[in-house]
N, C-alpha and C positions, 0 to 999 in steps of 0.2 A: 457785400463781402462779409459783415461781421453776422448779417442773418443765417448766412453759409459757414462759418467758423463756428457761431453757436449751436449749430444744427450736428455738425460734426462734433461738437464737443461733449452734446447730450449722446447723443448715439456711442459713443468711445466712454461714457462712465456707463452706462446701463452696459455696454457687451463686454469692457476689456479694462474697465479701473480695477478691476480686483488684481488685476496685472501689474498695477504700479505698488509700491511700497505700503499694500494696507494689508488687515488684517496680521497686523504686524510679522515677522519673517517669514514664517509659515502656518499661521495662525487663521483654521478655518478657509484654507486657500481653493479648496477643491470642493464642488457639489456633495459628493459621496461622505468624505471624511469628516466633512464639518457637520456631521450628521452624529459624528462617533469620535465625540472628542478625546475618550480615556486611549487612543489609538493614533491620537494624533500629534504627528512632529511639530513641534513651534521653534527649536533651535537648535541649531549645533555649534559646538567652539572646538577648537582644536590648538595648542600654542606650546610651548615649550615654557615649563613651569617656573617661575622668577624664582622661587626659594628652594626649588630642587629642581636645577638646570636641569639632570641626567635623567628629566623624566619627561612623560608628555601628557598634559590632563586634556583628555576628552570629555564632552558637556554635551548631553542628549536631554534637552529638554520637550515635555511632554505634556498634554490636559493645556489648553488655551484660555485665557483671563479668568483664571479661578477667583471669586469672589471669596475674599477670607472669613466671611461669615458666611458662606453657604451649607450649612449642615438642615437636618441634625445627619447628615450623610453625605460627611464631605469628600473632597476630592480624593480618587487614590489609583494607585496602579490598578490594573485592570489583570484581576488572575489566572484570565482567558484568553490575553494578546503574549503572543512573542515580542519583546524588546530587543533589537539587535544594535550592536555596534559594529562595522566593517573597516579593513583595514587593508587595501593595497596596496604592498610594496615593491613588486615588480615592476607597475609602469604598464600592465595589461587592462589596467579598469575591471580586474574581478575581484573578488575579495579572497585574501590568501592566509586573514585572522578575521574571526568573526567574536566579539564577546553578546554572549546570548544570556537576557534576566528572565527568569519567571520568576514569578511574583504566588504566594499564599495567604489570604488573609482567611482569619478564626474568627468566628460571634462566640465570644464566650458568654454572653448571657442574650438568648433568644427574645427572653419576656422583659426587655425596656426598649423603649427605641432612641434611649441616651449613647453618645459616641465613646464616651464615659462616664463614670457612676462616682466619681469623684478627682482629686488632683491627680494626676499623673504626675509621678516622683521619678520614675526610670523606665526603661524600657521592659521590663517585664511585669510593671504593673498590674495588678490583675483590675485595677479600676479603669485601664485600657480597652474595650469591650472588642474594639475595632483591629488589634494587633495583626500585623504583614511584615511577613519575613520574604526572605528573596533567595535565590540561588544563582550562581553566575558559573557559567561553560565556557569554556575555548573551544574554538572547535577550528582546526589547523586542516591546510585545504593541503594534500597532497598531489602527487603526480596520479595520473589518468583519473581526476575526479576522487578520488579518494579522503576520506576524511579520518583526524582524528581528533577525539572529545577528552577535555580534562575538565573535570570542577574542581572549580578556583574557590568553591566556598559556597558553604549550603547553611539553612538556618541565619543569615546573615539578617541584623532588624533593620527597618525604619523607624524616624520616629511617627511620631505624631501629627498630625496637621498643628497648626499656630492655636489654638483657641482663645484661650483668653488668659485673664490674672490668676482664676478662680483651677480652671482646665491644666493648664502648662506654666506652672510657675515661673521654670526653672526652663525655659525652651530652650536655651543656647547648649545648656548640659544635654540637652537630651539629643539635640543633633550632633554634638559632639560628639557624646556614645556610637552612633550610628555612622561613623566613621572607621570601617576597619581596613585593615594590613591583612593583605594576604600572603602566598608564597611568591617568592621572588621579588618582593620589594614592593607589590602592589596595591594599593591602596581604593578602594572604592565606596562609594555613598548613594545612596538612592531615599529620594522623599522631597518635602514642599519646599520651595523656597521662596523667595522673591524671582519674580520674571524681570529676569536681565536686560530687556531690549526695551528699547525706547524710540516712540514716533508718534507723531501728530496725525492720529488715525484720526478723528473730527474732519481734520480740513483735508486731508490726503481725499474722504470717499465722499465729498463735497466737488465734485467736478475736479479733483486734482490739483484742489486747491495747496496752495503751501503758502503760509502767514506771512512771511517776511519777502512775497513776492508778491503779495496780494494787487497790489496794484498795476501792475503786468500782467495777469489772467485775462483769459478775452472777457469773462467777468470781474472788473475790477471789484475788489476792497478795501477800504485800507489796512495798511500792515500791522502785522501786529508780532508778538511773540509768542513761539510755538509751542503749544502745548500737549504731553504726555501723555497719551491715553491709556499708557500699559501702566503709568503710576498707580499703587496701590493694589496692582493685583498680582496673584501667584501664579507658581505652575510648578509642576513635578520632577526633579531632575533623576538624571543617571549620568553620576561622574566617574571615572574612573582615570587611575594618575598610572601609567605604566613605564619601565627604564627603555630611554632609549633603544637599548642593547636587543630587547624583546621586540618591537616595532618593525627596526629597519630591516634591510636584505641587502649586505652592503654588498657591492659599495656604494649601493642607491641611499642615497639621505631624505626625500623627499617620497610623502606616505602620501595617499590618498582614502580617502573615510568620507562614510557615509553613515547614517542612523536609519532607522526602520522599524515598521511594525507591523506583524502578520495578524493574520488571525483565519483560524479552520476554514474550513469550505462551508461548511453545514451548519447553522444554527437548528435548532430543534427548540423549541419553548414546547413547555411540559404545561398542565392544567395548575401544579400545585405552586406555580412561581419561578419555577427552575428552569433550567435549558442546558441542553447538552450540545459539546461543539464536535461535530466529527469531520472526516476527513483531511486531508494535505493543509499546512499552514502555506497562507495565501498573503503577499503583501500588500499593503493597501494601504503603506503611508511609507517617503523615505525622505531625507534631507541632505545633502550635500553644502554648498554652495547656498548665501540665504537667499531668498526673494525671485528665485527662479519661479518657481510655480503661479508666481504673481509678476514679477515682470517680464518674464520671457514665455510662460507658454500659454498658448489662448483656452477660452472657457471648454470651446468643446474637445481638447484634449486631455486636459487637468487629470481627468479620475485616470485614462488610460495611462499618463505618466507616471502617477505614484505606484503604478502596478509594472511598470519598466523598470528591469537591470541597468545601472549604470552603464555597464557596457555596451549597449541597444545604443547610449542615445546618439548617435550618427544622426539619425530618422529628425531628428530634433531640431538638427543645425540650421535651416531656412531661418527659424525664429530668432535666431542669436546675427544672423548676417544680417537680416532684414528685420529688426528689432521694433515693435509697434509701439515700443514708449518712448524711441527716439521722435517715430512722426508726431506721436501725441505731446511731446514736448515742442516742436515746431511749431504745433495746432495753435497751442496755447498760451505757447510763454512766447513762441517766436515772432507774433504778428502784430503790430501795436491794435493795441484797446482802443476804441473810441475815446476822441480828447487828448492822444496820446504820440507823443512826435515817433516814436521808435518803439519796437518789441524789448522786451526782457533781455533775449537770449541773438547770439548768432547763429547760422544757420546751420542744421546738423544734417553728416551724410545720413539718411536712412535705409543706404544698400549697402552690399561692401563692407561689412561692417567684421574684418578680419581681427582687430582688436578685441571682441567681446568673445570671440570663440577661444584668442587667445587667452584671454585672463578668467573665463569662464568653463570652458572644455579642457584644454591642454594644462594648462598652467603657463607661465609666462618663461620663455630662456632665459636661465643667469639667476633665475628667482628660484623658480618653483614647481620648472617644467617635468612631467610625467611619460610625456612620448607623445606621439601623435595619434592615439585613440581617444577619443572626443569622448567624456563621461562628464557627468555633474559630481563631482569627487571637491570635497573640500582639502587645497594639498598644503604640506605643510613642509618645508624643505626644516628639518632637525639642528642643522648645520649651523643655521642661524641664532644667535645666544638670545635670549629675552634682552629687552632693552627698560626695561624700568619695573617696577610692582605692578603685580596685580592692580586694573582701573588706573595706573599713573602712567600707560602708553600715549601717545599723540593718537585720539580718536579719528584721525584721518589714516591712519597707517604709513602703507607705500605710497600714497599719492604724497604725503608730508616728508616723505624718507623717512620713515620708520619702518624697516622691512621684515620687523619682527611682530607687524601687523598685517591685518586682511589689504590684499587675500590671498597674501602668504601664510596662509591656515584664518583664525578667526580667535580678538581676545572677545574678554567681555565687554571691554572698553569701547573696542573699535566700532563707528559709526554708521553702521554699513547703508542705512538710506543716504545719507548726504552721499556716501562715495560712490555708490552705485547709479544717483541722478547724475553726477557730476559724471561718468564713463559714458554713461548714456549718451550724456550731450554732450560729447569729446571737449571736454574742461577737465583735463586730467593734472592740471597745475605745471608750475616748470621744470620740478625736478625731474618729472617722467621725458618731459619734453623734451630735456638735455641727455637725459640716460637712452631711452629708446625710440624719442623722435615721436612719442605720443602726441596727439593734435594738443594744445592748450589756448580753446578758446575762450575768450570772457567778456561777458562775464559769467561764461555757463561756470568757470571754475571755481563758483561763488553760491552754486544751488546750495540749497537745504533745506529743511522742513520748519527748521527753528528751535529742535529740541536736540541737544549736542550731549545729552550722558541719562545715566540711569538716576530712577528717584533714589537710590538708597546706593552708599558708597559698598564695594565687595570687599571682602573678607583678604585677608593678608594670607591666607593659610587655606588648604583644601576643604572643602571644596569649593571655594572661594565665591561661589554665590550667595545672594547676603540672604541675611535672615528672616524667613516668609513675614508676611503683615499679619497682625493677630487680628482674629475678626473683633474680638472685642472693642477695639479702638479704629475700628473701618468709620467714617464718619457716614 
């Protein structure tokens, strides 16, 4: 029996662990993308903003464990991709606001291959060598397919990547600057920060391992505590804070958003270094909802999904009813180890599986429901007030009663590996159990990885992720 569980267990990390909770949310999750990182989604947030209720910060984060000394050609938008942010208010799963960034960056001096040529004091430094500004569109979806385009602001800066003592004296100033107010109240930021998400990738793409269950795995360990492996690295954000009022389509209170990132049809590389992109932008990364592309859809669909419309994903639904990281949690945690009186976990349905579509496709009734078109939409019902500061929510969310957490939209707080092992393996805890008759088995309602918050506390203020790591002090 355990020659046959471990047989099954190598087989299930080599074809289907990128499925579980690794490569952090959507970090590198697909064959194609993880090939083209400046184009790759790693997270979205979505929440109603603690110090400006009447507004809602969206968080598309971008570029996957950026090393903060990786230069002399560091990370940065990509002046070739379309950035998009989507915004469903109807309840149809299409997008009926899109916010679209293109990105320009300038070499003002060709002949160094310094990122700058001294301190960096402000944003228009000219010792900046590296400088990218941005521009930001709406583009409003009318009746029979029709569209209309506004720019919300063009010329808008970044700062700088983190560099050092010597590079960015004065970093905080300079991300500060690079926070602007737009018309209508809106505020947006785009550049490096800290990568907000936190998980025990080591033990996660280690046969699925998770440290504080080590001893349950049909490969036992002993336990230990879980360790971060997104600690210490960056990634490139696009915040954008917008009122209420502009979002909804009332009397709908509950938005649904997605992120994305295209790019041409045609690359063309030239002899002198260059390349030219033509034809129709094409998408080829989006994010909704985190850790689908790893825990619900399999390898050899991945590149086709990030190139699917939310509204497509019907075709999808098998994976979400018959869920392959519920069996692999059976496999593994549910069967005792050698030595061992009893498994980990209790037994989980792996068919049937009408709750994951509901909290995953639809949204959930009473919560966060959108209608019965089945999309990977991150939804976020408005209505709902913040329930504490920025990073000071109950990292469990709704499963804790905190309903102003995932995945009723997404803070930065919120846990989403432990909550999403724990849905998996119906341990939805009692509140749910009392409210909607959710299974609450345990000790599944006790998973988790072992790492419960991010290495660096968020910002009180927009755009509330914290402040990238300087490479100077990388150790």
């Amino acid at each position: 029996m355990k020659k046959a569980l471990l047989s099954f267990g190598l087989v299930a990390s080599i074809a289907a662990w990128q499925i579980l909770p690794g490569g952090a949310s959507s970090h590198r999750e697909a064959p194609l993308i993880s090939q083209d990182p400046m184009a790759d989604n790693t997270d979205l947030y979505a929440f109603r903003s603690p110090d400006r209720p009447d507004t809602v910060t969206i968080i598309a984060n971008y570029i996957p464990l950026e090393s903060p000394a990786g230069g002399p050609n560091f990370p940065a938008f990509d002046d070739t991709v379309l950035y998009e942010i989507h915004v469903d208010n109807d309840g149809d799963a299409k997008e009926d606001l899109t916010y679209q960034f293109r990105f320009q960056t300038e070499t003002r001096n060709p002949d160094t291959f310094l990122y700058n040529t001294g301190p960096i004091a402000s944003l228009d430094d000219p010792n900046w060598n590296r400088r990218q500004t941005y521009t930001v569109r709406l583009i409003r979806q009318g009746r029979g397919g029709s569209e209309k385009a506004e720019v919300l602001g063009a010329s808008l800066t970044t700062p700088p990547d983190n560099i050092g003592p010597r590079s960015t004296p004065n970093y905080v100033a300079l991300a500060d600057a690079a926070v602007h107010t737009l018309r209508g109240g809106i505020k947006v930021f785009a550049g490096q920060r800290d990568d907000p998400f936190f998980v025990d990738l080591g033990s996660v793409f280690d046969l699925a391992g998770l440290r504080p269950f080590n001893a349950f795995h049909a490969i036992p360990l002993p336990p230990e505590p879980g360790r971060d492996a997104v600690a210490r690295y960056n990634t490139h954000s696009i915040a954008i804070q917008v009122p209420i009022a502009q979002l909804v389509q009332s009397p709908r209170t509950t938005i649904g958003v997605y992120a994305s990132a295209s790019r041409q049809q045609v690359r063309i590389l030239r002899k002198d270094g260059m390349s030219n992109d033509e034809g129709p932008f094409v998408q080829v990364s989006r994010l909704g909802e985190p850790l689908i592309n790893e825990v619900v859809i399999p390898l050899g669909r991945k590149d086709s999904w990030n190139r699917t419309d939310p509204e497509d994903d019907g075709q999808f639904e098998s994976f979400y009813t018959n869920p392959e990281v519920s069996r692999l949690e059976n496999a593994l945690y549910g069967t005792p180890p050698q030595g061992h009186a009893g498994g980990a976990l209790m037994p989980i349905a792996e068919t049937g599986r009408a709750d994951l579509v509901a909290i995953l496709l639809t949204g959930v009734p009473g919560l966060n429901f959108t209608g019965p078109r089945k999309a990977d939409l991150l939804r976020l019902n408005t209505a709902i007030a913040p329930s504490a500061a920025v990073g000071m929510g109950n990292r469990l969310g709704v499963l804790a009663g905190d309903f102003a957490g995932f995945p009723n939209g997404r803070r930065l707080e919120d846990d989403i590996v432990d909550i999403d092992l724990r849905a998996f393996a119906e341990g939805y805890g009692p509140i749910l159990h009392a409210a909607l008759g959710l299974p609450d088995k345990s000790p599944n309602d006790l998973l988790g990885d072992g790492v419960d918050a991010n290495d660096k506390p968020f910002l009180s203020r927009f755009p509330y992720v914290a402040t990238p790591h300087q490479g100077y002090e990388v150790p």
